[in-house]
Each structure stands twice: as C-alpha cells, then as structure tokens.
SEBAMI-32301 format. One record per residue (C-alpha): residue in three letters; y, z, x; residue number from 1. Coordinates in Angstrom, 1 decimal. Example, Ala and Ser with C-alpha at 12.3 -4.5 7.8 and 13.67 -1.06 7.14 Angstrom:
2
(r ALA (-4.5 7.8 12.3) 1),
(r SER (-1.1 7.1 13.7) 2),
//
This chain:
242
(r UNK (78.3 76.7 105.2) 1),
(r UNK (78.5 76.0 109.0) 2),
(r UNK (77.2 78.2 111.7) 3),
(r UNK (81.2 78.4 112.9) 4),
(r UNK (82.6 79.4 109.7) 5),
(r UNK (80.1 81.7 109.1) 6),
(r UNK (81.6 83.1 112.0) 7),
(r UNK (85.1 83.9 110.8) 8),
(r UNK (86.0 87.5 110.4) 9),
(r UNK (88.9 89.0 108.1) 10),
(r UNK (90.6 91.6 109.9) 11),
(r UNK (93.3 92.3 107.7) 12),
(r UNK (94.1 91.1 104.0) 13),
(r UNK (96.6 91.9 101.5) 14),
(r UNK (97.8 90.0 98.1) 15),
(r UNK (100.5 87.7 100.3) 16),
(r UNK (98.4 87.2 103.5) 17),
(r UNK (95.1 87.2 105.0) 18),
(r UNK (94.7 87.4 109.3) 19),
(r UNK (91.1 86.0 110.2) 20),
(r UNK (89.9 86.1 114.0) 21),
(r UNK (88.9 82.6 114.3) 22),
(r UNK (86.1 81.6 116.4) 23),
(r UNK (86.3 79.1 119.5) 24),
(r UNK (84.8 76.2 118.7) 25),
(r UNK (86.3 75.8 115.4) 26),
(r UNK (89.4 73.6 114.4) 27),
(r UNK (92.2 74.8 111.9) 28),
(r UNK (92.6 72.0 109.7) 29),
(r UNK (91.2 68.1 110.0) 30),
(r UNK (92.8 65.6 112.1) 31),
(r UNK (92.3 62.9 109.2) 32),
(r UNK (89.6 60.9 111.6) 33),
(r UNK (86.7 62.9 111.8) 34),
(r UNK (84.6 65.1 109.9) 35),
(r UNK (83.6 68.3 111.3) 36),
(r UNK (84.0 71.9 109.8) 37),
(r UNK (87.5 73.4 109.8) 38),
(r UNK (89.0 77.0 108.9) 39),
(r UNK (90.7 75.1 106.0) 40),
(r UNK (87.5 74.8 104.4) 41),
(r UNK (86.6 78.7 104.7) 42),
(r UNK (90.2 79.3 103.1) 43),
(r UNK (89.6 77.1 100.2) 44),
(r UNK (86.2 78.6 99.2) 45),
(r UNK (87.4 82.2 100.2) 46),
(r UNK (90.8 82.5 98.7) 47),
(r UNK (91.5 79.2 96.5) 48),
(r UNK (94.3 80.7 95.4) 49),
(r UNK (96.0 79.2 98.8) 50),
(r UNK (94.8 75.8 97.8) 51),
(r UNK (98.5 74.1 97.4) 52),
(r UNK (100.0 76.1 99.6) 53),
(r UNK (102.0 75.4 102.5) 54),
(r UNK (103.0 71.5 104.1) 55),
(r UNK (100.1 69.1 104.2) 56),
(r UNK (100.2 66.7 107.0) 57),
(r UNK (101.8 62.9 105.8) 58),
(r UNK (99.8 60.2 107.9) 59),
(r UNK (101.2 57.1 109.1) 60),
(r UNK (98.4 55.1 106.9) 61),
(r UNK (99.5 57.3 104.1) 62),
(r UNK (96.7 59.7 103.8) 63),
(r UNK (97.5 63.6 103.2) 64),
(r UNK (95.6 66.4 105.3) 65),
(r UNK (95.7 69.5 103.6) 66),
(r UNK (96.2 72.7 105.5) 67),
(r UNK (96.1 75.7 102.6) 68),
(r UNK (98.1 78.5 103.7) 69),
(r UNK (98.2 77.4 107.4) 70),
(r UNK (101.4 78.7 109.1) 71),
(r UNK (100.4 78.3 112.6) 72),
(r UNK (97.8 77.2 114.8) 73),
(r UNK (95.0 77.6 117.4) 74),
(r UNK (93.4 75.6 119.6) 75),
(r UNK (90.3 74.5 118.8) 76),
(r UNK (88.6 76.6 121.8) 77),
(r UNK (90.8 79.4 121.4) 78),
(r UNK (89.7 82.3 119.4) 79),
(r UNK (91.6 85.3 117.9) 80),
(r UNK (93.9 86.4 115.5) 81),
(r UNK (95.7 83.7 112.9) 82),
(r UNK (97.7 84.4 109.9) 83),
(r UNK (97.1 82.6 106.5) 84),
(r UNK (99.4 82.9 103.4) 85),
(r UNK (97.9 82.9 100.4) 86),
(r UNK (101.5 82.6 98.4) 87),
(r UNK (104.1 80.2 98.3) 88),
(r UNK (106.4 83.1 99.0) 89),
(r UNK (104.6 84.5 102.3) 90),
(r UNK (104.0 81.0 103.5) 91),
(r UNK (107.7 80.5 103.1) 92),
(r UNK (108.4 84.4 104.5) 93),
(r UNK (106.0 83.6 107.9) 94),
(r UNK (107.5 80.1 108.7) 95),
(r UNK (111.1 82.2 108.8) 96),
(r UNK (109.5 84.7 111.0) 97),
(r UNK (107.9 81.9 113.9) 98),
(r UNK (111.1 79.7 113.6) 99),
(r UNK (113.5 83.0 114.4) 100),
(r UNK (110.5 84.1 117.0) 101),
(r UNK (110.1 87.3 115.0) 102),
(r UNK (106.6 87.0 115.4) 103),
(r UNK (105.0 88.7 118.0) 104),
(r UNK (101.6 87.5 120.1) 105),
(r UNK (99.9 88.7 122.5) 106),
(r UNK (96.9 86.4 124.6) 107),
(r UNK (93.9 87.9 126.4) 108),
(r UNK (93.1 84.8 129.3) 109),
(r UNK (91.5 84.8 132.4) 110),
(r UNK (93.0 82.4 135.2) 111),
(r UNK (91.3 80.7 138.3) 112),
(r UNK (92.7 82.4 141.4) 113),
(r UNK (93.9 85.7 142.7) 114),
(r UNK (97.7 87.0 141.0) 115),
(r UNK (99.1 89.9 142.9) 116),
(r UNK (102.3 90.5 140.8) 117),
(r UNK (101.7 93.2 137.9) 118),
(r UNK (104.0 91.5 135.8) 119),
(r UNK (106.0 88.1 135.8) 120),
(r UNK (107.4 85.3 133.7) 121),
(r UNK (107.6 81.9 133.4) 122),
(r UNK (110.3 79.8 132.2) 123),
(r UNK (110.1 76.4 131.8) 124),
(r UNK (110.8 73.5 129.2) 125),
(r UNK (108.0 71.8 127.8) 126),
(r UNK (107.3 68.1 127.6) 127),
(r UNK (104.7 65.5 126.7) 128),
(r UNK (102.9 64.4 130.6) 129),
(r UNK (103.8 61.2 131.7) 130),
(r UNK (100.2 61.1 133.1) 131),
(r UNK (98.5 61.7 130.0) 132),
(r UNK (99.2 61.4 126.3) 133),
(r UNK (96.7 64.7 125.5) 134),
(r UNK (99.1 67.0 127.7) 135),
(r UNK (101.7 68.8 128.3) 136),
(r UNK (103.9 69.3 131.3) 137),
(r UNK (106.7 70.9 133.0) 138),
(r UNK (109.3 68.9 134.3) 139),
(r UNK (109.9 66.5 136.8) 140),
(r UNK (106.5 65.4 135.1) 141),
(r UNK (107.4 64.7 131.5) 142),
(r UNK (108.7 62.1 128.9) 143),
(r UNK (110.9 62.3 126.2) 144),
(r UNK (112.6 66.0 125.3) 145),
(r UNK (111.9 68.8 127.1) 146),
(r UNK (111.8 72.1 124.6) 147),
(r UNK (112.5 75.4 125.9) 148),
(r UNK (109.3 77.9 126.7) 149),
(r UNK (109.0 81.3 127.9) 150),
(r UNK (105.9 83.4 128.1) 151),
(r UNK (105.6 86.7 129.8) 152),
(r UNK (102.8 88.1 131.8) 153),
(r UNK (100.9 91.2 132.6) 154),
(r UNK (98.1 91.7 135.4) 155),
(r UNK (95.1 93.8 134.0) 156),
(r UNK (93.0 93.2 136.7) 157),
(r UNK (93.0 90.6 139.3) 158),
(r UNK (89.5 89.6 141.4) 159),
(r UNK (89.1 86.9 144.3) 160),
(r UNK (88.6 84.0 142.5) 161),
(r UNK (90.0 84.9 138.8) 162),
(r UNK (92.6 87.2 137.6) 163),
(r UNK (92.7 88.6 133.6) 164),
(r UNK (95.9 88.6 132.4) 165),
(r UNK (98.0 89.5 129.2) 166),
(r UNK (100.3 86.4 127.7) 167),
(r UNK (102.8 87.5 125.4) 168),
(r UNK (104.6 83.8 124.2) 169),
(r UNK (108.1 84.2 123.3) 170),
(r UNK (108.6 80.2 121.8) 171),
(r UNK (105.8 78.6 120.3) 172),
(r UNK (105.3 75.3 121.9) 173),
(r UNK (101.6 73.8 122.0) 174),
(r UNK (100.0 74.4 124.9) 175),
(r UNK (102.1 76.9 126.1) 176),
(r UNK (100.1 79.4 127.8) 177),
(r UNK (98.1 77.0 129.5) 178),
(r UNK (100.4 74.5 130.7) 179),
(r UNK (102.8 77.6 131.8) 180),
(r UNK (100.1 78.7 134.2) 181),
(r UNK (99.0 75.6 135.6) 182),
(r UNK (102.6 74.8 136.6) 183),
(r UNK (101.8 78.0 138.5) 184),
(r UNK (98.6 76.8 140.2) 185),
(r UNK (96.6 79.4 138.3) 186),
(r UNK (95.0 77.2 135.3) 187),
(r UNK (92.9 79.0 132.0) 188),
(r UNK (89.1 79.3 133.5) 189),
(r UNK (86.9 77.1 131.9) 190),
(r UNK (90.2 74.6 130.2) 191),
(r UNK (88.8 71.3 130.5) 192),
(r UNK (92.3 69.8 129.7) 193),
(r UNK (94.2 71.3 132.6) 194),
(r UNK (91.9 72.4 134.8) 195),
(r UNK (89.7 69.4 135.4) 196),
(r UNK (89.4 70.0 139.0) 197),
(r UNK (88.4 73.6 139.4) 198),
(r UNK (84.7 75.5 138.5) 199),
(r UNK (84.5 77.3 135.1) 200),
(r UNK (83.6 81.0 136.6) 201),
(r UNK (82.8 84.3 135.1) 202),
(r UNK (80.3 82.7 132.8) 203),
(r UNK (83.0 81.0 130.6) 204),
(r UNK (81.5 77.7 128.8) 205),
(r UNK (85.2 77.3 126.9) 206),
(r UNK (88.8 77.9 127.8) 207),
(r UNK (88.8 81.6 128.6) 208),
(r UNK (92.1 82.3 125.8) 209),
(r UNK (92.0 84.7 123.1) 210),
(r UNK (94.3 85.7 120.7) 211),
(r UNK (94.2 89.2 121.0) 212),
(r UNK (96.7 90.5 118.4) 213),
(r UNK (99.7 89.6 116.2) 214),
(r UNK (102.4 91.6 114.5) 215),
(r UNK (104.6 90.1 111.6) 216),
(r UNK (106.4 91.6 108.4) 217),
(r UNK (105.3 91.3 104.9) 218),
(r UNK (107.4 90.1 102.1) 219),
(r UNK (108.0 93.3 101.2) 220),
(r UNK (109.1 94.5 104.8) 221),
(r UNK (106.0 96.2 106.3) 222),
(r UNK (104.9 95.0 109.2) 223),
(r UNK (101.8 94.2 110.1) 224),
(r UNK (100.3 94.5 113.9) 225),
(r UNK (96.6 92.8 113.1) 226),
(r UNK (93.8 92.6 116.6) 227),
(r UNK (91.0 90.4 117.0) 228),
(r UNK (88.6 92.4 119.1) 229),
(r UNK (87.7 90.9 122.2) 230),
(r UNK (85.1 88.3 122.2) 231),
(r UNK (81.8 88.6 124.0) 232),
(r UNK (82.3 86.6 126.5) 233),
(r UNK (86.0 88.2 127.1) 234),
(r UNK (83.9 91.4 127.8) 235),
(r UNK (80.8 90.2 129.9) 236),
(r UNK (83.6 88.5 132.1) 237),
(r UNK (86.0 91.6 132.6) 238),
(r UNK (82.6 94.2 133.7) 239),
(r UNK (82.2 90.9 136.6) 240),
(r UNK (85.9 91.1 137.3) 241),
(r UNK (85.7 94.8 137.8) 242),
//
C-alpha cells in the first residue's frame, strides 16, 4: 500500500456508511489515463463490500472507471472529511441528500490578503473559463451554462497578508470555494490553479482547503455531524497567523 493511503483515517463508520479524512495529495477515484493511487483502492481492500456500488464513470472510448461507494468528491489537494456508502441503499439515501442540498459542509482555508468583514457571502453562477479549460469562472468570463453557487463565510482570524476563514458551501459546484474567492481577489494560499500569480505563505506547499466537517442523515434518520481534525499544516499556519 502507498504512503498516501496509508494515510487515510476513518473517523466515523457504521453498517451503511463510512466518513474517511482524506489526505491531500491523494485523488478519489482514477481519471482512466494514469496510474497513480486513489481512495478507491483503500475502499476496495477496506470495505469490499462497496465494490459495485454506486455510478461508475462511462468513457467516451468505452472504458468504465469504477468509483465504489463514492458519492462526492475532493480535490486532489484538498484534505478532510468525505462520505462513502458501503450500500446500494445509502449510496442512493446520500445522492438525495447532496441533490436537495441537505448536506451540510463546512471548509477550514486560508486566503492571500487581509478580509476585514466577520462574516459575508458570495453569490455567483458558475461556469467553465473562457481562458482556460482546467477552470472555473464567474461571469462575464465563462462559456456555456452558468450554474447557480452560493457559499458563506466566516473570519476566524485575519493577518496582513493572509486571512483563515470558515466556507460553508450551500450548492456543490467544483471548484466552488476557490473560484468564489478569487472572484473576490482573495485566492486559496498555496492553489496553483487560481492563484498563479501570488506567493504560497504561511508554509503552505498545497492549496491551504480542508474539509473540516460534514453532517448528513443515515437511512435510518440519525444524523451524522462527522470532523476531520485539522491538518498539521492547518495548525503550524494559524499559531503564524496569530
């Protein structure tokens, strides 16, 4: 087993579902063109009971990439919390609960710049960049449809040159976080995507966004609030910032 997967930790697990907090670095499931470790592979040798379920990926050539229990996804240098159904019946329960946005999440990130306001919003479509086929954008500066995003904020402690914030995501649309707060001039430290311009600081080596905790029901109606503790470099970067 990989270094990264030996990093994976279970934070919560019942008979429907198990929450891992994934580590940055790794990618949830294979893009069909490379082959590199991926959480899918921890799933299959740690709960093979999820192999089958869930929606595999159709390619274009007419290749399948499996994703076992996968209901959602990180980026492959964001960490935290991510839910994976080891039924038929959750996977089904979960995909309700993201499409209705009965799923909540809450994002630990750290943003170039100084934020003043203690809390805020943003509120703006999403769409694929006309500049570049790898990102996202808020319009004028997209092609194609524009989806509706919203993600609130919270200021937990704001230096010169980075703030920390909390993101709670009310749609799920990729990218959202980070593409929400570059359209405000205050891009995710260290995101090589949309920040290309601007110094990683606070000792961040990857895009400083964790996914701090996430709170869902059960099939059976309890809910779940699961947390991913804080990541080292989360904490050596917040005792700079204070």
């Amino acid at each position: 087993m990989s270094d990264l997967l030996k990093k994976v930790e279970v934070i919560f697990t019942s008979d429907d579902v198990v929450v891992v907090n994934k580590p940055d670095g790794l990618v949830v499931h294979s893009d069909g063109r490379t082959e590199e470790p991926n959480l899918c592979d921890w799933v299959l040798e740690h709960y093979p009971e999820a192999e089958g379920v869930g929606e595999p990926i159709e390619k274009k050539n007419g290749g399948i990439i499996a994703r076992p229990g996968i209901v959602h996804r990180l980026d492959r240098d964001t960490s935290g919390a991510l839910i994976i159904a080891r039924t038929d019946e959750a996977h089904a329960h979960l995909k309700s609960q993201f499409k209705n946005r009965e799923v909540e999440k809450e994002y630990a990130v750290f943003v170039h710049g100084r934020i003043e306001a203690l809390r805020f919003e943003v509120d703006k479509p999403l769409g694929r960049s006309t500049g570049d086929f790898r990102r996202w954008s808020v319009p004028p500066h997209i092609r194609g449809e524009a989806r509706a995003a919203h993600t609130d904020f919270e200021t937990i402690l704001a230096g010169e040159k980075a703030t920390y914030l909390k993101a709670f995501p009310k749609t799920g649309r990729t990218h959202q976080i980070r593409v929400h707060l570059k359209s405000l001039h205050h891009p995710v430290v260290a995101d090589e995507l949309y920040a290309p311009g601007f110094k990683p600081v606070l000792g961040f080596t990857r895009q400083a966004l964790h996914a701090r905790a996430i709170t869902f029901k059960l099939p059976d109606g309890t809910v779940i609030a699961a947390e991913a503790p804080l990541p080292a470099d989360f904490l050596a970067a917040k005792k700079q910032l204070k």
